[in-house]
Each structure stands twice: as structure tokens, then as C-alpha cells.
N, C-alpha and C positions, 0 to 999 in steps of 0.2 A: 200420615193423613189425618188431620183433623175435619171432625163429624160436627154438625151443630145440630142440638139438640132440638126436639119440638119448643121449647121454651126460647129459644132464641141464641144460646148462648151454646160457642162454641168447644167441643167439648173432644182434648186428644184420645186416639186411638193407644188401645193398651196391647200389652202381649205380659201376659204371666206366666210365668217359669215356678210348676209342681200346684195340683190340684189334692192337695190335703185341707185343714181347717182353712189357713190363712189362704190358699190359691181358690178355694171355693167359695170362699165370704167374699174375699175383692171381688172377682168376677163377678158375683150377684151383684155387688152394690152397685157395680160401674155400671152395668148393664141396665141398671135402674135408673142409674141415673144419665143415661143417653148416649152412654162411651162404645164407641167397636173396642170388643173385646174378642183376644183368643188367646186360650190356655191351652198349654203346650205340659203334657204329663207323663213320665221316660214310664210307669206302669200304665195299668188299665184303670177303665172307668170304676173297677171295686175301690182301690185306693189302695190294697192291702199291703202298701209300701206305706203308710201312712200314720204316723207317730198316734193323732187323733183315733184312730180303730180301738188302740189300747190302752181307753181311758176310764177315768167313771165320769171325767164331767162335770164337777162339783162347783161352784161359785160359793166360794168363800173365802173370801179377804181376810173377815177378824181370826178364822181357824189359822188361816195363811199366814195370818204376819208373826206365827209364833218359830218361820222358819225360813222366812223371805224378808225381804227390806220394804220398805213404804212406799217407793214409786209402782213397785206390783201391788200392794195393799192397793191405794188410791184408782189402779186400772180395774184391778177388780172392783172396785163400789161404780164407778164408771158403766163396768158391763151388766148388773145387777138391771139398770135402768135401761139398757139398750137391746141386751136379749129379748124382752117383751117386742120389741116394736121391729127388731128385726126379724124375727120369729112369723110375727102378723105379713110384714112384706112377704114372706115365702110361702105362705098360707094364701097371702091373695095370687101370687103366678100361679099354681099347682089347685087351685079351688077346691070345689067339698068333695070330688073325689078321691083325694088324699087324705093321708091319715095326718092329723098335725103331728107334732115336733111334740113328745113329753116335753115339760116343764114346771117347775114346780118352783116355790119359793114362799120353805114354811120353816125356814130354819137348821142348821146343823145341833145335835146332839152330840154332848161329850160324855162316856161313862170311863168308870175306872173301878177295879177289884181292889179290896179292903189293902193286900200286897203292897199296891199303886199308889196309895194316899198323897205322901209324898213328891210325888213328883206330877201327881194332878194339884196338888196344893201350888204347883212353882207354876203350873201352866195359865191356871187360873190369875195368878198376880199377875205373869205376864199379861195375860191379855186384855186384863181390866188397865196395864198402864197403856197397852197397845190402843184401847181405846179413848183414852183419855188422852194420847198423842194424835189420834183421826179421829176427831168429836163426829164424824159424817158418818161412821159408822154405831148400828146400834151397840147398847153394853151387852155383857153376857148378865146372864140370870141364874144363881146358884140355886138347884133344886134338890130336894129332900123325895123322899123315897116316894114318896104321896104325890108329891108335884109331880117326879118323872111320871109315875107313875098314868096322872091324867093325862099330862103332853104325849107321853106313847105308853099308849096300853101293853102294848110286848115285851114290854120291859118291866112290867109291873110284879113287883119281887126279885128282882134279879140284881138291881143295884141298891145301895144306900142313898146315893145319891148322885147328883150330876150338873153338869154346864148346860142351859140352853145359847146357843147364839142365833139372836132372833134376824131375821131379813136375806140371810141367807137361801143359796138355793142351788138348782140341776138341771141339768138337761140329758136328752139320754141320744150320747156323740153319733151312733151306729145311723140312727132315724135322722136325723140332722145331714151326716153326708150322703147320705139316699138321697135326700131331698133335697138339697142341696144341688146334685147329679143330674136330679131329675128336672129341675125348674131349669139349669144352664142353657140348654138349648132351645126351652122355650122361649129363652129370651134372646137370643140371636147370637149368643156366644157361640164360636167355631174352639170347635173340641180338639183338640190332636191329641190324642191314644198312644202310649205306645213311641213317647217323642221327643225323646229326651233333648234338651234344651240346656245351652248358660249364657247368662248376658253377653260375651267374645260373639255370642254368633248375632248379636244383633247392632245397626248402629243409627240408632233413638233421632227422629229427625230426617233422615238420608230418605229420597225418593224410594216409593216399595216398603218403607221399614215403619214400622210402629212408632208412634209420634213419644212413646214411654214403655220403660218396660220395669217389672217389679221380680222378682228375684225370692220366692217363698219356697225354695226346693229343702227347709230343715239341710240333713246331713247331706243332702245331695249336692250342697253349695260348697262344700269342706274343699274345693279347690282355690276357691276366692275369699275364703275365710278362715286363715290358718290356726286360731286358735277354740275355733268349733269342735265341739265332740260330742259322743254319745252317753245318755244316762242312760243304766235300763230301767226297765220297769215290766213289773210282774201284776198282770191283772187274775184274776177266776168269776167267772160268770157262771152264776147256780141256778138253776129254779127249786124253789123254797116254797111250797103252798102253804106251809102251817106254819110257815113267818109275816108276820103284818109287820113289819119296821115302818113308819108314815115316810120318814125323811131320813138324810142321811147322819148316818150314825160313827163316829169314832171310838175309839178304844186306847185310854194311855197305857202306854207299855215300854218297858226298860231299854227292848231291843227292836222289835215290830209295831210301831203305832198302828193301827188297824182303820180301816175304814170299809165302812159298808154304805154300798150306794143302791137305797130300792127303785127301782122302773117299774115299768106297767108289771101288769101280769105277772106278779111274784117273781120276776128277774132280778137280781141282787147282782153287783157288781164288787169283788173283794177285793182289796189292794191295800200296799202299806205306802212305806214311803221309796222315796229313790236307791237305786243302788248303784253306786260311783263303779259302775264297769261299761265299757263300750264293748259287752258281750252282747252276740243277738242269739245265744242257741235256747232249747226250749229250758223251761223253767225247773230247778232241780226238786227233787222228791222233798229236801229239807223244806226248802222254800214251802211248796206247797202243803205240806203235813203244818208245817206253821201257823199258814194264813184259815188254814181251815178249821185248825187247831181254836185257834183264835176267836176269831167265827162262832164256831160253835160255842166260846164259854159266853158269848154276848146274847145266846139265844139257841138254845138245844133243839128248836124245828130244824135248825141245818145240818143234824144228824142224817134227816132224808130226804136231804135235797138231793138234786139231779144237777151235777155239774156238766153244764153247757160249752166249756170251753175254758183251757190255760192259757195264757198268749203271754208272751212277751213283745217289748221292741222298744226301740233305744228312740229316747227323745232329745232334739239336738240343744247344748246348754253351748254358752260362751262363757269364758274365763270367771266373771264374775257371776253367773249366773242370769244376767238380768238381760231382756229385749233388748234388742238394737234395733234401728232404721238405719243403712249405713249409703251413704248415695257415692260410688266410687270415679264416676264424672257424670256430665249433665247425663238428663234424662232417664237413670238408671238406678233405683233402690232395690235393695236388699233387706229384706225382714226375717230374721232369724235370732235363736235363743228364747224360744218360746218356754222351754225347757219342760218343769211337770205343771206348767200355770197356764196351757194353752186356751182351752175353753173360757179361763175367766179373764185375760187380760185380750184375747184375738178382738171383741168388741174397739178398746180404745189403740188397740195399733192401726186397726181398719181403720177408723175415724181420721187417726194421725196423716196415712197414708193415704187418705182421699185428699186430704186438705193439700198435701205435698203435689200430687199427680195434675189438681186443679190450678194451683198456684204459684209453687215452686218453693212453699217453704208451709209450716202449722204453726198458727196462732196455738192450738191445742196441746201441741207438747209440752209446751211447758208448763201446766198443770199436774204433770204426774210426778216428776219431770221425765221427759225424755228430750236427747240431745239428737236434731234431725238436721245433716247440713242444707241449708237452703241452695236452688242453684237460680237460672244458667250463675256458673261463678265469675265473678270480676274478675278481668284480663289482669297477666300478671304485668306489677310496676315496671318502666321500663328502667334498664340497669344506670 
């Protein structure tokens, strides 16, 4: 069933399959932009099936590209400019009696112990070529004890010296899918709860059936995508009062690269990097004596912090690591392998995936690049 829009312009009805980052960004956009939309979610409205729960949220491409390829780098400089304004549309559904969406973007911090020298010296070359390969991204900024020191006062004495990389930024994911949750029905999206869904049960076009459907269930889709699997990832969520970190902070290290991610209210978010298991059970003692470990050498207030929560959960990667758009016959995309770049790349897959649903193929992709097959497909030659 195709809707036309208040503006004139005829506009297909969607059905999206799993309501995490990517099934709750599309439905907002389409919803805005004049689509019948309904999202079909096999958990509940918390999402707590939801890769996005257990993240920090960071935007940064230039930290990123010291461990990712440059189609994610370029998506991430992409959502840098799009999170603002997509942020604003979810602020104007939900009005001033919502609390907005944290956001920030004042830059990622890099430090390193006298130990680490070495191997912050490799990171730094890296990513001054990394940026001299994506001129769109700012350079980093090599600071002395004094400098860190102004840039974040918390830190003042603690290091010798450090990385700034300036244009970087966060969002804080938790406040984001509340809100996200919360605008959907005000805008006319039909919710299924509780409703587990795969594209087989739909067929895109047919009397009754959604004129499109999109396919965002992460690991949920592991039937139709056989080289999908899970990474885990270990988060710790503290409260910290006699920690001021301004922005998000890393840490080089041999074996655990650290990262700390501050939110409102003295909430810190701790995390390293991924770890190659499609384990989901709760996080081991090592693990966690580690990141806290860690933690604390970057700033001794989280000696008495109040940990708020260990979580784990496994985020879905594909073979190479990198996004897919995959459309397996007309009318039917699939987006997955968002992998640990969700929050900074979900921006330009959405974009990809509006331009697809409106038209049948994105002038856009190929900017990052991403490969999106265009449909309806040409009949085959006859023999």
C-alpha cells in the first residue's frame, strides 16, 4: 500500500524487522518523512536484546581508522554532521517536555603511561597518515603536559603528554533509544512488541503486504545471512563525582586500549576494545579487575566510584567486518554488520537506506563506498 505524502509525493508503506539503533532511526525518518511505518520487535519495548544498550556511543572516525578501513572512517565524518540535525527532528516530536538526547562534540583525548611511549608514538604516525589520506577529517594535535593539561583539567599531572583529535564526539545511546521509543508512536508508527518477524513472512508489493520491508534484526537475521556472527563486548557504567573528564578519553595499552566515555551527571562509561567470541555470558572477574584497573591509573576519583552496572552483549560483525545493505529480491533490504561502529556509521546507512526504499537504488553509496544492489531487477535474458 502506497501513502502520498502531505507534499504530494507518493510515498511506500514500510514494515521493519528489530527495533535496536538502526530499526528505530529508520522508522523515525520514514515516519517523517510521510511513510506507514510498522516495526515488528521478537523483544520488548526496553530493547534489552539490543546490541546499541551496550555501548559508549563515541563518534570518532580519526580514533577509528586506527583499527577500521575508510569506508567506516568517511561514514563516520558523515554522521558527525547528521547527528545534530537528526537529534533536533527528535526534540521537535517529544517537545520541552523531554529531556534532549546528551550530545557533545569537543573532541576525543588520547593519553599513554611513560611504559606506552612506544606504541603511542606508532599510533600517532598512524593517524596523522590516516589523516592525510581523509584531508575531511580534522589533524590530531600533539600536547604537552601543560596543554593537556588546559584541554582537561583532570588530567592535569597525570600525563606527560597526549593526542588531541579535535571534531570528534558522543551521544549517550541509553537516552537516545528511550527517545527514540517514545516519539515512534507519536508519529503514527504501529509497534509490535513481542513479534518476532523475517523477511520469508513477507511478500513486498502483494495485496495486504508492505509495499518494502528492511531487515535490521543484527544477530537475529543469522538465518539469512550465514556468514554473520557475534563480537562481544564488555561495557562498566560508574558514577564518578570527583571525576570531571570533559570528553571522551582513551588510554594506549599493550593489551586493553581503554576508553572512557563521560555523560551527564558524572556517569562514565568504560570499555576496551572487541573481543573475538560469540560468548554472551556476564563478564569475567579478569576482565573486569582490568578495565577498572585501567580506569583508575587514568584518574584515581574512580577509586570511589559507584559502579552502576557490568553488561555485556555480542554485536553482529560480517566476514570482513564492514556494513552491508544486502537486497536478496525486490523490495527487501537487509542492514547488518554494524559491528562495534554502530552509533557512528547508523547516520549514513540510514541515508543509504532512505534513498534505496524511495527509489530503488543511492546515488549516496558510493561516497563511502558502499555496494547497494539497485532493484526492481532486470528480467532475466531469454536463453
Amino acid at each position: 500500500m502506497t501513502l502520498e505524502s502531505s507534499g504530494g509525493v507518493a510515498r511506500p508503506s514500510v514494515a521493519i524487522l528489530g527495533a535496536g539503533l538502526m530499526g528505530r532511526l529508520l522508522a523515525f525518518a520514514l515516519a517523517r518523512r510521510g511513510h506507514a511505518v510498522r516495526l515488528h520487535e521478537a523483544g520488548s519495548a526496553a530493547g534489552e536484546g539490543s546490541a546499541a544498550r551496550v555501548a559508549a556511543a563515541m563518534l570518532a572516525p580519526l580514533a577509528e581508522s586506527a583499527v577500521t578501513e575508510p569506508p567506516v572512517v568517511r561514514m563516520g565524518h558523515h554522521a558527525l554532521a547528521r547527528w545534530p540535525v537528526l537529534l533536533t527532528e527528535l526534540n521537535d516530536v517529544l517537545g520541552t517536555d523531554a529531556r534532549p538526547v546528551f550530545f557533545q562534540q569537543e573532541g576525543t583525548v588520547i593519553v599513554w603511561h611513560r611504559q606506552d611511549a612506544s606504541d603511542a608514538d606508532r599510533l600517532a604516525r598512524q593517524l596523522r597518515a590516516n589523516q592525510r589520506a581523509l584531508p575531511m577529517l580534522q589533524a590530531p594535535v600533539a600536547l604537552d603536559a601543560a596543554a593537556l593539561g588546559a584541554l582537561e583539567p583532570a588530567l592535569q599531572g597525570r600525563f606527560a603528554q597526549g593526542l588531541y583529535l579535535p571534531g570528534e564526539g558522543q551521544l549517550d545511546n541509553r537516552q537516545l533509544l528511550s527517545a527514540l521509543g517514545a516519539a515512534l508512536p507519536r508519529m503514527g508508527v504501529a509497534l509490535h512488541w513481542d513479534s518476532p518477524r523475517s523477511p520469508d513472512d513477507f511478500t513486498p508489493g502483494a495485496p495486504g503486504q508492505p509495499d518494502r520491508v528492511v531487515d535490521c534484526r543484527g544477530l537475529g537475521a543469522r538465518p539469512q545471512l550465514a556468514d554473520l556472527r557475534g563480537v562481544r563486548g564488555e561495557v562498566i557504567r560508574v558514577h564518578a563525582p570527583e571525576v570531571d573528564l570533559r570528553r571522551p578519553t582513551r588510554l594506549v595499552h599493550p593489551r586493553y586500549p581503554l576508553y572512557i566515555a563521560p555523560k551527564q551527571d558524572h556517569l562514565f562509561v568504560i570499555g576496551a576494545t572487541e573481543i573475538e567470541s560469540d560468548d554472551d555470558s556476564p563478564p569475567s572477574v579478569r576482565s573486569t579487575l582490568e578495565l577498572l584497573s585501567a580506569a583508575y591509573t587514568v584518574h584515581s576519583g574512580f577509586a570511589e566510584a559507584r559502579i552502576v552496572e557490568i553488561a555485556t552483549q555480542r554485536r553482529p560483525a560480517l566476514s570482513d567486518n564492514l556494513p552491508a545493505l544486502v537486497s536478496p529480491r525486490d523490495g527487501v533490504l537487509q542492514i547488518n554488520g554494524l559491528y562495534r561502529h554502530g552509533f557512528m556509521i547508523a547516520p549514513a546507512l540510514l541515508d543509504v537506506a532512505l534513498e534505496w526504499i524511495d527509489a530503488g537504488h543511492s546515488a549516496l553509496a558510493a561516497t563511502f563506498p558502499l555496494a547497494v544492489p539497485p532493484w526492481p531487477r532486470a528480467p532475466a535474458a531469454a536463453p
